[in-house]
C-alpha positions in Angstrom: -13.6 13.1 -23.8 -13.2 9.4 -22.6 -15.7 6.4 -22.5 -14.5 3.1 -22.0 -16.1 0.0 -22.8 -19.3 -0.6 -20.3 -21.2 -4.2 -21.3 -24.6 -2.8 -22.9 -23.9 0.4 -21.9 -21.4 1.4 -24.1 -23.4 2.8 -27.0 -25.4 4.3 -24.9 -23.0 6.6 -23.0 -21.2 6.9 -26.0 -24.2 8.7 -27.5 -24.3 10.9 -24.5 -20.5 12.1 -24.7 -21.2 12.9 -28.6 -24.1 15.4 -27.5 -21.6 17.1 -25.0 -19.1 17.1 -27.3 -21.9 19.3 -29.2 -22.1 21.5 -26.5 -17.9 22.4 -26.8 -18.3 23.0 -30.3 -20.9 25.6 -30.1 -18.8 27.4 -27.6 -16.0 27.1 -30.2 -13.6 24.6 -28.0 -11.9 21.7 -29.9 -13.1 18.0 -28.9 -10.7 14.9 -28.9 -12.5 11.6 -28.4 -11.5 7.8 -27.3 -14.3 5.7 -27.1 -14.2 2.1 -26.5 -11.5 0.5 -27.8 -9.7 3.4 -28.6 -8.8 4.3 -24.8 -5.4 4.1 -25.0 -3.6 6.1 -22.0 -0.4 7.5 -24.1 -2.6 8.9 -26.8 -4.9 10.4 -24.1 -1.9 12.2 -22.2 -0.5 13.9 -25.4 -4.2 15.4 -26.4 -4.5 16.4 -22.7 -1.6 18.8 -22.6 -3.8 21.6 -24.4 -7.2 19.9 -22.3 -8.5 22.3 -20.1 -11.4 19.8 -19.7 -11.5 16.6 -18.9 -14.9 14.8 -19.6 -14.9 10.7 -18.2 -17.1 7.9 -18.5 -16.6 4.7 -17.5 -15.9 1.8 -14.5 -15.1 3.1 -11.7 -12.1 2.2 -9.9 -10.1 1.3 -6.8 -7.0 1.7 -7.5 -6.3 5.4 -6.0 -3.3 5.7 -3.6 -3.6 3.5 -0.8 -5.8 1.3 -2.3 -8.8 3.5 -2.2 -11.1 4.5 -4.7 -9.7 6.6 -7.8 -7.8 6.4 -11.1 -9.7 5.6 -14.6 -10.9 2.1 -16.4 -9.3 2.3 -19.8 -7.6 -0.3 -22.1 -5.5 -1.1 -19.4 -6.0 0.1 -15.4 -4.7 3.2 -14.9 -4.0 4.2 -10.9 -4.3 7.3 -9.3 -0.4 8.0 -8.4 -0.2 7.3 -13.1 -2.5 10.1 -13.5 -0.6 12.0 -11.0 2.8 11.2 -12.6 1.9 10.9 -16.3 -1.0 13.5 -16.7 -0.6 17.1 -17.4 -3.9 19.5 -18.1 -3.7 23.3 -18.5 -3.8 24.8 -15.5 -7.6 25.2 -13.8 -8.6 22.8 -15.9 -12.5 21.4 -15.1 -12.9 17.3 -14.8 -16.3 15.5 -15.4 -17.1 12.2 -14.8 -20.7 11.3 -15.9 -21.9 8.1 -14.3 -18.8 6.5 -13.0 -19.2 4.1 -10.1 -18.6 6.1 -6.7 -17.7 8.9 -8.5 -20.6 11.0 -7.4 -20.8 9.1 -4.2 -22.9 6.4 -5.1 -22.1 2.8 -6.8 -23.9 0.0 -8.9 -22.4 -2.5 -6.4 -24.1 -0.9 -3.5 -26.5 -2.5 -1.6 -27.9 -0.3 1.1 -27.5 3.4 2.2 -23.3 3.8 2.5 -24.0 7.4 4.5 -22.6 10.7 3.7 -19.1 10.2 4.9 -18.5 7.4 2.7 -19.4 9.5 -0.2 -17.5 12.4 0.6 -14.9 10.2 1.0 -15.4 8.4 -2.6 -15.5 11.6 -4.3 -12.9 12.9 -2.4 -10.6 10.5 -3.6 -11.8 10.2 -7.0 -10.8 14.2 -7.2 -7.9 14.3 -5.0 -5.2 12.6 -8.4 -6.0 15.9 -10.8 -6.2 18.7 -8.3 -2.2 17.4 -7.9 -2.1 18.4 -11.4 -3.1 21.9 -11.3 -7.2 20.8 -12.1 -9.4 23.9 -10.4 -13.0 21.9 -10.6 -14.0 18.2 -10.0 -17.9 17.4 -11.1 -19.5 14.1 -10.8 -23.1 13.3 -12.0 -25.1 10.2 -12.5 -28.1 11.6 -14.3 -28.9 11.6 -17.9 -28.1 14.6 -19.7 -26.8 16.1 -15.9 -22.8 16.7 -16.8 -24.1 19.1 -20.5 -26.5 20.6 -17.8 -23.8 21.4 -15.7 -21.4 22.5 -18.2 -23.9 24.7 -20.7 -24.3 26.7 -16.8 -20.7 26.9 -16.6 -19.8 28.4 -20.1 -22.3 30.8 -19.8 -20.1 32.1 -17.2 -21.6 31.0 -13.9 -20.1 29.9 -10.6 -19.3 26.4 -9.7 -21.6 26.6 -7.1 -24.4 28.0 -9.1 -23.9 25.5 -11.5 -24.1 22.7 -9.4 -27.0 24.1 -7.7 -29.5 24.1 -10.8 -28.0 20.6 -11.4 -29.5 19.0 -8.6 -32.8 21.1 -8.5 -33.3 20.1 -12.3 -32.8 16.3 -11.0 -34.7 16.9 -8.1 -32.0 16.0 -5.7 -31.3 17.1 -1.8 -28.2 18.7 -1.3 -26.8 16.2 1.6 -23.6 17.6 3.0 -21.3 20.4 1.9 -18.0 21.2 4.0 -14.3 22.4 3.7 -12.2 20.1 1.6 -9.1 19.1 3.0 -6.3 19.7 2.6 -7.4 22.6 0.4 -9.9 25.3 2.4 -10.2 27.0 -0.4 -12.3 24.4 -2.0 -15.2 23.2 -0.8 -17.1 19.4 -1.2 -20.4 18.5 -1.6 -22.8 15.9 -2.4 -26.5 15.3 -3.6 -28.6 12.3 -2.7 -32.0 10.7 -3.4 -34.3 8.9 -1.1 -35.5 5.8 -3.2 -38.7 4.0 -3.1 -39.9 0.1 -3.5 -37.6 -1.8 -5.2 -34.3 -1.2 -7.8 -32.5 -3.5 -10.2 -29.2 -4.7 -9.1 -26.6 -5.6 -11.7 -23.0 -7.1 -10.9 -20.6 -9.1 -12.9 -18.2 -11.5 -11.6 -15.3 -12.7 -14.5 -17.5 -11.7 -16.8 -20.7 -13.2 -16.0 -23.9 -10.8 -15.2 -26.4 -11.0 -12.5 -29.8 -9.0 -12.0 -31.8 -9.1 -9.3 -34.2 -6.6 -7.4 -33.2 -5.3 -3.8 -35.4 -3.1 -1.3 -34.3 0.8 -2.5 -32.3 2.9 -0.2 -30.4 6.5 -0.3 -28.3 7.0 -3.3 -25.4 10.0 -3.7 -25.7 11.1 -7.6 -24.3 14.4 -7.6 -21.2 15.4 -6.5 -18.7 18.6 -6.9 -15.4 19.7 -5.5 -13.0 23.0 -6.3 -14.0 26.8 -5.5 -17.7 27.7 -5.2 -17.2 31.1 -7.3 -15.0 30.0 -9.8 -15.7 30.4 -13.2 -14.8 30.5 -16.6 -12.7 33.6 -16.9 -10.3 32.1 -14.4 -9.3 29.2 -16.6 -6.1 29.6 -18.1 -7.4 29.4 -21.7 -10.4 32.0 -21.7 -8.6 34.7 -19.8 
C-alpha cells in the first residue's frame, strides 16, 4: 500500500489507505505500508514479491512507454518500462489506484470534457505496465471510500464485474463505455463518468506554486476497471 506525498492532501489520503488497510486485516492478509516519505522504490519491489495486491495513491504520471500516461510518483519518478523490468507480484495479483490523476480516466488538470476515448486510453495505459507482470485486475476510483467498496465486494468472493458494478451505482455514476481490451480479449475495459453541474474548483501547481480558480463543470471519468469480468478471488494464486 503506497501513498506518496500530495500538497494538503497527504494526510488525508493517508487516512484513507489506513482504513483499507483495515479492511485486509479482517480478511486476514498482511499489510506493508510506504507513506510519504517513505516511498522508496527498492523497498517497495522486495515487499511486493509476496503482494498479490497492489493498492496506489498518488500523482499521476506521464512517463508510461512512449511517453504516455503511466508509471507511479514516488520518492523518485518511476516509468512504466521500471515497473515492467523491476516489479514482480504474485501471479493474478489485483492493482488499485484510488484517486490518481487519469487513472480512472479523469485528471485535476482537465479543463473540459476529454471524451471517452481519451479515457479509455488513460486507463489503458495506466494498466497496460502490470498486466506485463502477470497482474489479473486493474481498478481505478476517484471517490471517497470507492477502492474499500470495491475491494470488501471482491473478498467476499464476487466478480470483477459485479464489483465494479455496485461501485458506480453506490457513487451514482453512468457506466460510459465498456469494450474488448486490446491486445488481451480476454479482458475487457470500462469506464464510469459524471455529468457535472455549475461550477468546480480548479487547482494546478507550477514549480511549486498553487493556483485555484473556478471553471464552468463538464463530464468527468471517475471509475475505471480492466482484467476479466468473472474473475474472482479463488483464481488468485494465494487463495486457491
Amino acid at each position: 500500500m503506497v501513498v506518496r506525498n500530495t500538497e494538503e492532501g497527504t494526510l488525508a489520503s493517508i487516512s484513507e489507505m489506513d482504513e483499507t488497510a483495515l479492511i485486509f486485516e479482517k480478511n486476514g492478509i498482511k499489510v506493508s505500508t510506504f507513506y510519504d516519505k517513505n516511498t522508496n522504490w527498492e523497498a517497495i519491489k522486495k515487499v511486493a514479491k509476496t503482494a498479490s495486491f497492489f493498492v496506489y495513491s498518488g500523482h499521476g504520471s506521464t512517463m508510461g512507454i512512449n511517453g504516455r500516461i503511466g508509471g507511479l510518483c514516488l520518492n523518485n519518478m518511476i516509468s512504466s518500462q521500471q515497473i515492467i523490468a523491476e516489479l514482480k507480484l504474485k501471479k493474478n495479483a489485483l492493482v488499485l489506484f484510488r484517486s490518481v490523476c487519469r487513472g480512472a480516466g479523469s485528471s485535476a488538470l482537465d479543463t473540459k470534457d476529454i471524451g471517452r476515448e481519451e479515457a479509455l486510453k488513460r486507463v489503458g495505459d495506466y494498466a497496460q505496465p502490470f498486466f506485463a507482470i502477470g497482474a489479473a485486475c486493474y481498478y481505478a476510483d476517484n471517490f471517497g471510500g470507492g477502492v474499500d467498496l470495491f475491494l470488501t465486494e471482491f473478498l467476499s468472493g464476487r466478480t470483477i464485474a459485479e464489483c465494479y458494478d455496485i461501485s458506480i451505482k453506490a457513487s451514482f455514476v453512468m457506466p460510459e463505455i465498456s469494450k474488448i481490451y486490446r491486445p488481451d480479449t480476454e479482458k475487457q475495459i470500462a469506464v464510469s463518468s459524471t455529468i457535472g453541474s455549475g461550477s468546480v474548483t480548479y487547482t494546478s501547481y507550477n514549480n511549486g506554486v498553487k493556483t485555484v480558480k473556478e471553471i464552468p463543470s463538464f463530464k468527468g471519468y471517475d471509475i475505471a476497471f480492466v482484467g476479466k469480468p468473472r474473475f474472482t478471488i479463488k483464481e488468485m494464486s494465494s487463495f486457491r
